[in-house]
N, C-alpha and C positions, 0 to 999 in steps of 0.2 A: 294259450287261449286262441280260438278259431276266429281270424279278421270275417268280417262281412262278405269278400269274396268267396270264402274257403267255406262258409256255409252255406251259401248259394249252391256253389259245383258239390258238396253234399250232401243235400237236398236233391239236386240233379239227378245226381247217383242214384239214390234212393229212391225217388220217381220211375225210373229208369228198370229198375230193380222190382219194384212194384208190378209193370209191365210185364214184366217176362216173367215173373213170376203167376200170372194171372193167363198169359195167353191166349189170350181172347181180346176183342179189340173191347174196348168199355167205354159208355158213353160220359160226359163230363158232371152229369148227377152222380151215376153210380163209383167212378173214381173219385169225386171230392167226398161220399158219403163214406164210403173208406178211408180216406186217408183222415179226416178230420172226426169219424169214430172212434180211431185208434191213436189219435193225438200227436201226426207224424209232422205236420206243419200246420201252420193257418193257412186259411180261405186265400186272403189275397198272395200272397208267397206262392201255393199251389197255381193258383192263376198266372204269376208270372212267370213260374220255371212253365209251364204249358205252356206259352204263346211264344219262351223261347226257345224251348224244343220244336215246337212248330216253324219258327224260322228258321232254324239249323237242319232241318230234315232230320234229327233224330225220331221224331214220329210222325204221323201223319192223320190226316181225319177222311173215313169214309164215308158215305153217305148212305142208307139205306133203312127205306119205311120212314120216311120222314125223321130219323133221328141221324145225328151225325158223332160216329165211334171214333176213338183215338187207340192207334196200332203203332207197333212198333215200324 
């Protein structure tokens, strides 16, 4: 059975995975409407593997036309 950290890194994965597989930078409506159509996590989980990928410089957010994308 998978401890709590092991589906964290995961999920990480699989986020991660999601990205390059999409290739294009996607804003955080259009990646949570994805991942949470397709039943791959919940809302807040999504949120925290984002914010820490964002601190680990696994991805980044760009800025442009007033919306702001998440890229690898």
């Amino acid at each position: 059975m998978l401890e709590q950290g092991d589906k964290l890194a995961l999920s990480k994965l699989k986020l991660l995975y999601i990205f390059n597989q999409f290739s294009i930078p996607l804003t955080n409506i259009e990646l949570t409407s994805f991942v949470l159509e397709n039943n791959f996590m919940e809302y807040f989980i999504l949120q925290q593997i984002l914010s820490d990928l964002r601190e680990s410089n696994f991805i980044d957010i760009h800025s442009s036309n007033g919306h702001e994308y998440y890229f690898l």
